[in-house]
N, C-alpha and C positions, 0 to 999 in steps of 0.2 A: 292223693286225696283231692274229692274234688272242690272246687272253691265256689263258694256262693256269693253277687252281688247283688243287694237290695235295696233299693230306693224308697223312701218315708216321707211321704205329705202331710203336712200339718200344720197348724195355722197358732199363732202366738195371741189368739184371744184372750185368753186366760194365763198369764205367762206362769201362776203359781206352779200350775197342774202338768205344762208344757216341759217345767223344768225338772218334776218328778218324772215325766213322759223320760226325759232323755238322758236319766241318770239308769234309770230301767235298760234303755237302748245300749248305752256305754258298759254297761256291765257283760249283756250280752254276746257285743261284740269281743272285749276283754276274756270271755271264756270261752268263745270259738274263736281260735283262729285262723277257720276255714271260710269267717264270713266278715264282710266288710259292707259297710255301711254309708250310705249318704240322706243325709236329710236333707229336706226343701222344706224352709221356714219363711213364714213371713208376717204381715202384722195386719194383715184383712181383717175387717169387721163383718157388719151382717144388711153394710150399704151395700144395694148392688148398683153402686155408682162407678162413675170410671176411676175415681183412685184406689178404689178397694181391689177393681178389676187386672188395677197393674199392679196391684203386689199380689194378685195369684197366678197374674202370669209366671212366678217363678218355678211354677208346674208345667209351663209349655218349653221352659231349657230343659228338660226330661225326653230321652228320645229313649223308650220303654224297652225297644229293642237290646239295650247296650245294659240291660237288666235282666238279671235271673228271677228276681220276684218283687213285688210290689206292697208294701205295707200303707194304708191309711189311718190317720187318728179322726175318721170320719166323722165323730160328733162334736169336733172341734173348728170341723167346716161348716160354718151354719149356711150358707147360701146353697139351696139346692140347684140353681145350675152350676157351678162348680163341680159339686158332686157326678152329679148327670152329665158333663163331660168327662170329669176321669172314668165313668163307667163305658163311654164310648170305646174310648182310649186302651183300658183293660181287654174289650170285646176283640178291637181292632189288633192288638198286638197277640191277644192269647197269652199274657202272661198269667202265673199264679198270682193271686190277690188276697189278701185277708185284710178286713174295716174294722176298725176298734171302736164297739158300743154307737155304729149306726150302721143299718140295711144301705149296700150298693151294690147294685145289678152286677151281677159277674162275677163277686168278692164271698168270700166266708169270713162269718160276723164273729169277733171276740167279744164278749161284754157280758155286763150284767140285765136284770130282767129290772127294766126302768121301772113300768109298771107296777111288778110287786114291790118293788124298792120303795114307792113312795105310797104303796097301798099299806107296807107294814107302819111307816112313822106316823102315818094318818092313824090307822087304828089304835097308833099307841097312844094316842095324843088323844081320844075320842076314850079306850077302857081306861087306861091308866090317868088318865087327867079330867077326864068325865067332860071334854069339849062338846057341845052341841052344833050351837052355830059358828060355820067356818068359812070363813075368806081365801080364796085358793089365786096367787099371783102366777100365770102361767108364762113358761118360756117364749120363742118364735113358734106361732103355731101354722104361719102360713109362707112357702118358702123359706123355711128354718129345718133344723134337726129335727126328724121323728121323735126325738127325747122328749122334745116339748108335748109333744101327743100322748106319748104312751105316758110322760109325768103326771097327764091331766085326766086322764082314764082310769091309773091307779087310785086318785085324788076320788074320782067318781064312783070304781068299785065300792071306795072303804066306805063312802057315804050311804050306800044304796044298803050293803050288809049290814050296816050301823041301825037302819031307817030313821037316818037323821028328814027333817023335815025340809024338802025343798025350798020353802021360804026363809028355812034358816041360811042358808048355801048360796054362795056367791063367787065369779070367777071374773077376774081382771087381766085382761088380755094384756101381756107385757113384754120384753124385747129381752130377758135376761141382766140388764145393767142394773148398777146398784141406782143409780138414778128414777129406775122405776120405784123401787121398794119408799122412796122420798117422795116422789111425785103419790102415789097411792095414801100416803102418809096426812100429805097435805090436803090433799081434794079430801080425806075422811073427817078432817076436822074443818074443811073452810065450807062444807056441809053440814055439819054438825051431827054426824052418825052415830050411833050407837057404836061401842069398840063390839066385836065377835068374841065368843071363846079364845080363839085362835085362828091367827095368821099362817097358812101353809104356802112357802114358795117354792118354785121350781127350780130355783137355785140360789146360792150363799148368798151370791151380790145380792140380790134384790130383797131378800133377808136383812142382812146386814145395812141395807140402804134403809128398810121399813123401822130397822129397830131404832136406830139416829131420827127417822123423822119424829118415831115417836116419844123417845127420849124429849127431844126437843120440844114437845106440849105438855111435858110432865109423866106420861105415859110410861109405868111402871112395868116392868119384861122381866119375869112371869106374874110378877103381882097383878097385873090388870089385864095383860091380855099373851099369850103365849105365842110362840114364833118359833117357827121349824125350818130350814133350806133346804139343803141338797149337796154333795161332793164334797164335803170336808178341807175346801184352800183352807191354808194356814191363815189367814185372817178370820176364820171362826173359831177356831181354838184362842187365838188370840183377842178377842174380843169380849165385852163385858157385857151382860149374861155369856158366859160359853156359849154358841151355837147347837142347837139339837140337828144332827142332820145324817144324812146316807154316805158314810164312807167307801171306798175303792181306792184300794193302795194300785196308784198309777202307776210306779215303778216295777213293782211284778207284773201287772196288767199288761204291760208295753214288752216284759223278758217272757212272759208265755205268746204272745202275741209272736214276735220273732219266731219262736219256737216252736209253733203252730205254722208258719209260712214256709219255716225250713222244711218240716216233714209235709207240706201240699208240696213243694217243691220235688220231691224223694217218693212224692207219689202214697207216705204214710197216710196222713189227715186227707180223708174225707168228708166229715161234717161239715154242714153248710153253718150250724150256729155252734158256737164253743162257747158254752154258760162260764161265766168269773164270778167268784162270791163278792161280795158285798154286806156290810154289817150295818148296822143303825145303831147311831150315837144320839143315846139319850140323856142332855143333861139341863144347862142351867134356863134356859130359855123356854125348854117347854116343861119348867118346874123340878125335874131331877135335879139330883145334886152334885152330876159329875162335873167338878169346872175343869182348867187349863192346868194341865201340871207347870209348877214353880217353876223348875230347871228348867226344864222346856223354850218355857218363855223368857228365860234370864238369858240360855241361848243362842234363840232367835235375835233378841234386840243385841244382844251383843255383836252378831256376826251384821246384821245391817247395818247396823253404826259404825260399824267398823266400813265393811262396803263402802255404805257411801259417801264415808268421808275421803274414803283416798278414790274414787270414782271423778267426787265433784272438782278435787284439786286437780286430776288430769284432766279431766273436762275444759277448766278453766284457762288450763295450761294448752291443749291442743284446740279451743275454739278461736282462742288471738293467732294462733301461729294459722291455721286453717284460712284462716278469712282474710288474711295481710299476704299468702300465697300468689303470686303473680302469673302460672301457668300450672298446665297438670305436672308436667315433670315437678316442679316444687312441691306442690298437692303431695305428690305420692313419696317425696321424700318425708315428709312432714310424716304421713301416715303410720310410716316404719321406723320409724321415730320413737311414737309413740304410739307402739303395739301395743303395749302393757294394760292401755285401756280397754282394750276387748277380753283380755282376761283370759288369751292362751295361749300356746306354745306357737302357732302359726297361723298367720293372715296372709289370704289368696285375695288381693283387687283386680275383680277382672273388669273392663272396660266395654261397651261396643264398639267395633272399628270404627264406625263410622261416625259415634259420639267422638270418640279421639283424635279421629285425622278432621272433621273437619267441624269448626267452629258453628258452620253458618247452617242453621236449621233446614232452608233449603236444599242442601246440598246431600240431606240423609234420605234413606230411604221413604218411600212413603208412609209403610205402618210401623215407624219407631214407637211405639208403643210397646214392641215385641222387640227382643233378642236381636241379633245382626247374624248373619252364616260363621263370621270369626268374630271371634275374642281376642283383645290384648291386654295379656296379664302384665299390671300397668302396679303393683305393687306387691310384694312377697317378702313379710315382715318374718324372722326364725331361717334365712337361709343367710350361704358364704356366697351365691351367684350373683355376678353385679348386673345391671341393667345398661342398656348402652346409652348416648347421651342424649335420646328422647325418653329417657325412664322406662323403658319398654324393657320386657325380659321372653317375653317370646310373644308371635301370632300365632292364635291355634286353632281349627274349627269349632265352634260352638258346642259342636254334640258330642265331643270331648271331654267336656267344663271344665278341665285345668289340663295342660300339659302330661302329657302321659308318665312323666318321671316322677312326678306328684302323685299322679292319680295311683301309681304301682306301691311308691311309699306309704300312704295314708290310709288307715280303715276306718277311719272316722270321722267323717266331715260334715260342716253346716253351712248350707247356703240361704243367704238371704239376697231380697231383690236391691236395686239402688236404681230409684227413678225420680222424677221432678215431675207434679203436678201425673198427668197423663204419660209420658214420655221416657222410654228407660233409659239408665244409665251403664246398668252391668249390674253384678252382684258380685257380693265381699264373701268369701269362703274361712270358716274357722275351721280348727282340727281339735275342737275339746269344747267341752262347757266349764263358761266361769260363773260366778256368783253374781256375776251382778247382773247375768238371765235372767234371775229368779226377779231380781225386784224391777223387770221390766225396761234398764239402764242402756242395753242395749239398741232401742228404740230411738229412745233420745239421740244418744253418738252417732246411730246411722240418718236421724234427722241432720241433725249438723252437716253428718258428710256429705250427703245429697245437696243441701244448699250450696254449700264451700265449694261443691264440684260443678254446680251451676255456674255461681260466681264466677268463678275462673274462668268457664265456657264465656259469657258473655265479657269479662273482661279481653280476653283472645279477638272477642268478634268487633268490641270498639277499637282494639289496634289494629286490628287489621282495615275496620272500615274508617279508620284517620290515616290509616298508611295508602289506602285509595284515596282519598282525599288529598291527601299530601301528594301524592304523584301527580292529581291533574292542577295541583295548584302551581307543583314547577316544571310541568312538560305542557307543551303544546299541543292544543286537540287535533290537529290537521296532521300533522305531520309525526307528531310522537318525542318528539325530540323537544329538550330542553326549552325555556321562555327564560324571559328577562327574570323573572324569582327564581329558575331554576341557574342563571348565571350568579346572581348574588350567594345564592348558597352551594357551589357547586364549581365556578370555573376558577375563582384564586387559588383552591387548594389543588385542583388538580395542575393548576400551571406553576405551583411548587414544587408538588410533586417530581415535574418532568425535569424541574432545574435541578432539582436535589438528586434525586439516581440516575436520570440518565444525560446530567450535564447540559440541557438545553433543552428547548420548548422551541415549538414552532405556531404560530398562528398564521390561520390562514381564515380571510375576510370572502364569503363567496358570492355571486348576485348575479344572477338566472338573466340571460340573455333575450331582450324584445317581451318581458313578459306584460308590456303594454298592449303591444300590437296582438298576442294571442289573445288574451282577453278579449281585446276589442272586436275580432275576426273569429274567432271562435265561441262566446261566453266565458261567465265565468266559473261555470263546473268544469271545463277542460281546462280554465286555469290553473282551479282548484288540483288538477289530477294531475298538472304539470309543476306545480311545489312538493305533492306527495311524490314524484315520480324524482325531483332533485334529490329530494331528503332521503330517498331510497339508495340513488346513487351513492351519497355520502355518506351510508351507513355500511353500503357493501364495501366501501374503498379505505375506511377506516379502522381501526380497530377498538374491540371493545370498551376498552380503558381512556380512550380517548374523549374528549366533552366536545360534542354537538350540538348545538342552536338553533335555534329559527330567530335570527335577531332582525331580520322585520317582516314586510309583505312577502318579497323572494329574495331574502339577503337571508345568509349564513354565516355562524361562524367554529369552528373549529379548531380546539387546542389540543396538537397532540405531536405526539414526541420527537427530538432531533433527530432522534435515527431510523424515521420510516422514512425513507428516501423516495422520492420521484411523489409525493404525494398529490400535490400541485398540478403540476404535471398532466397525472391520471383524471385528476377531477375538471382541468380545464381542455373539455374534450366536447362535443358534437355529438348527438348521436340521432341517427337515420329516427325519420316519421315510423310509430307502431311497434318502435322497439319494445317502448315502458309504458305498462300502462295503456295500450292501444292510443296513443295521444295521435293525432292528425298533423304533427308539426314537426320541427327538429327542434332540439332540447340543447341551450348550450348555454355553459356555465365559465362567468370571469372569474378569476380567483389572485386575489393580491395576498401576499406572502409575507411573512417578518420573521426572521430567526431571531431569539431572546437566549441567549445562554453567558456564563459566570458570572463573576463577582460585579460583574457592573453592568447586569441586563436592569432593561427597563420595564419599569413597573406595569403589570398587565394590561389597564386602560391605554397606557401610551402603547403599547406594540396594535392594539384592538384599533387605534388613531390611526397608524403608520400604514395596519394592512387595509386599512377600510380606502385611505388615500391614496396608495397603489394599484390597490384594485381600479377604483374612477380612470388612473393615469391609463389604465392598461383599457378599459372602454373608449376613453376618448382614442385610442391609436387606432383599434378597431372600427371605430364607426369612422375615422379619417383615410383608414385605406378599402373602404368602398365605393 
């Protein structure tokens, strides 16, 4: 049997309609078992600014090839270059395509006929209610969905057939939010206009935004003036007038849509347009009398109260725990933790690599904006697989999107993006839809994560730029080595250290031979390169564990263990002009010695006295036998 994978773009504009979209989707899948499914979701608007741009980037993690066919809910992308890229994209790969209720180059259109759709409820509203003059609130009509055009042409047909009078007719260019349907609301009466017959929008929100504003001046719906929208969300049924408007059951929409793509895939379907019914509900707003069914509505607010009571308790509960997190490894325990808030059986956090290995923004790539080549899957909430002790559970390539043991298991997944400002972070993958999709909750909790995952980045980035701090505050710039703050905090313990396991400490006091006279004879940048060039020596001749100094101009000191034998020794040596360093000189170092070991060694400053005093004794012999 052969197996079909297909990929589903779509955008969480309207989250009512998105959730009917993908209950459609899951059913489908559910009765084919020869097809499996990925959705790409995200929560773009109809800004074409850069944060709207990076949450559609989660259509460029889509590598088409690695796809049998291509499903769009194209009049839910309002931005037409989006659009106008995935038609490239389509062109580019040759895959099969089918767009649901918008025209894209390359694609066969599922949908209904906008046009007639909103030329029938106009008509109805004009014979059955005897409207004359009519206010039409239209969708994005420029750089927006065709919907808005052909809603506005039907708007125009019905006026023209009607021969309503141009002077009566009026159109308000608008953006589809309910904010318009208020704003229109307002400017009608801080003018003082005459009310129309009837208010016709191009869609619910802006409906339902007009009828509140004009609730709000007293404005009686359908007593004074009627009101019609578009798409049937459950907020017009649920709202007071009932909404009059143009239904489409989204969930069949979306399982012949699949099923239309399957058979372009099979080579069955050849139509370029695939007509879906559509019906016209007429009731309380434009004067019918159909209002909300009881149950219905007793339902609905039961199941969302229900929602978002246990939503906002784990909100509350994973927003303290999120934000008091100290690194991502914590972040991603937290996260798995409390899976329960995304409302499904399994959560996929994938990462970008380059977001996770390295804190410091400079260090990413240039257009972090976009995806990284790998991913690490950095949280995997519904498995028994542990993660190793950087919370990591695999690196995978990106064009992959999860792990192939995943991707074999699952036919059902949802990706959404995870970015800050411009800049991504990864994307959280579900294997199901919960309920608190529908009311948009979603949104929220991957708000949060995005901040919490930031946080954490910049908390990483002030430790690490205090632990640079900290190193130059107890090392020395010239030479690397230890300073006077770095002996206060650094050479007691270690010269406990040596007494406690290996029975004895040795210090040893060093101080660089003639380094007046080079100076003086050569400058002091070959001075300079003749201290780098000691502290070189004492690092090769030491070992790591050992504490090193610069305890002054070219004096040294070094605490390290009773049982490196001959240490001394090695370090109080000569060595030939150009060895180190290209220096011009010979390079020679005194070295005064003190062994410190058991029950009655003396205290670290006294041995630091002893060797610094032996060392002098041992200069003055040498400059007496020249």
């Amino acid at each position: 049997m052969d197996k079909y994978r297909i990929a589903f773009f779509t955008v969480d504009w309207n989250y009512d309609l998105v959730e009917s979209t993908l209950h459609g989707l899951r059913q489908y899948v559910d009765d084919h078992a020869d097809v499996s499914l990925c959705i790409f979701d995200c929560f773009g608007k109809d800004l074409d600014n850069a944060r709207d741009r990076s949450e559609y980037s989660i259509y460029d993690l889509v590598d088409l090839d690695q796809f049998d066919g291509l499903l769009i809910q194209g009049n839910q992308i309002v931005l037409k270059p989006v659009r106008e890229t995935i038609a490239r994209r389509v062109a580019q790969s040759g895959i099969p395509a089918v767009s649901i209720d918008c025209p894209i180059e390359g694609c066969s259109v599922l949908g209904i006929d906008n046009r007639q759709a909103q030329h029938d409820i106009v008509r109805h509203v004009i014979d059955e209610h005897g409207a004359r003059r009519l206010v039409y609130l239209t969708g994005i009509l420029e750089n927006g969905s065709p919907e808005a055009k052909q809603r506005l042409n039907g708007f125009n047909d019905a006026c023209r057939e009607a021969n309503l009078d141009p002077a009566g007719i009026e159109v308000f260019p608008c953006t589809w939010r309910t904010s318009d349907g208020l704003r229109v609301a307002e400017q009608w009466f801080r003018k003082g206009l005459a009310l129309p017959d009837a208010f016709i929008c191009g869609n619910d929100e802006m409906a339902l935004g007009l009828i509140e504003g004009l609730q709000k001046h007293g404005v009686g719906v359908p007593s004074d003036v009627l009101v019609t929208g578009f798409d049937n969300i459950t907020s017009a049924e649920l709202s007071r007038p009932r909404l009059s408007t143009v239904n489409r059951d989204y969930s069949r929409m979306n399982y012949c849509a699949m099923e239309c793509l399957i058979n372009k895939i099979k080579g069955i379907e050849k139509r370029d347009f695939i007509p879906f019914e559509y019906d016209v509900i007429c009731s309380e707003s434009c004067g019918c009398r159909e209002g909300a069914r009881p149950d219905y509505f007793r339902d609905k607010y039961f199941q969302q109260t229900r929602t978002l009571k246990a939503f906002f308790i784990q909100q509350e509960q994973i927003a303290e725990e999120l934000f008091d997190a100290s690194d991502l490894a914590e972040l991603m325990d937290i996260v798995e933790r409390n899976q329960a808030i995304f409302g499904c059986d399994s959560i996929y956090l994938c990462i970008n690599d380059y977001y996770y290995d390295n804190y410091d923004k400079k260090l990413w790539r240039s257009d972090s904006e976009r995806f990284g080549k790998e991913m690490i899957l950095a949280a995997c909430g519904g498995t028994d697989v542990a993660p190793d002790e950087g919370h990591i559970y695999a690196r995978f390539p990106t064009r992959y999107l999860l792990p192939g043991r995943i991707m074999d298991d699952q036919r059902f997944l949802i990706f959404y993006p995870l970015h800050y400002n411009t800049y991504s972070i990864g994307y959280m993958v579900m294997n199901g839809i919960s309920q608190a999709a529908k009311l948009n909750l979603h949104e929220s909790i991957f708000s949060f994560l995005e901040i919490a995952i930031e946080n954490v980045r910049k908390k990483g980035l002030l430790r690490q730029l205090n632990d640079v701090l900290d190193n130059l505050y107890v090392h020395d710039a010239l030479t690397g080595m230890y300073n006077r703050f770095g002996y206060e905090r650094f050479a007691q313990q270690t010269y406990e250290a040596f007494l406690r396991e290996d029975g004895g400490a040795q210090i040893l006091f060093v101080d660089m031979d003639d380094m007046k006279g080079i100076n003086d004879r050569y400058g002091h940048e070959i001075g300079d390169a003749a201290i780098r060039a000691a502290a070189g020596l004492i690092k090769q001749t030491c070992r790591a564990g050992d504490f090193m100094m610069r305890y002054g101009g070219d004096e040294f000191l070094v605490i390290a263990s009773i049982r490196e034998d001959g240490l001394a020794d090695t370090l109080a040596c000569t060595l030939e002009p150009n060895t180190r360093e290209g220096l011009p000189c010979r390079l020679g170092l005194t070295v005064g010695l003190v062994e410190a070991g058991g029950e009655t060694a003396q205290t670290l400053d006294q041995c630091v006295q002893d060797a610094d005093a032996r060392m002098y004794e041992i200069k003055k012999r040498k400059k007496a036998g020249r």
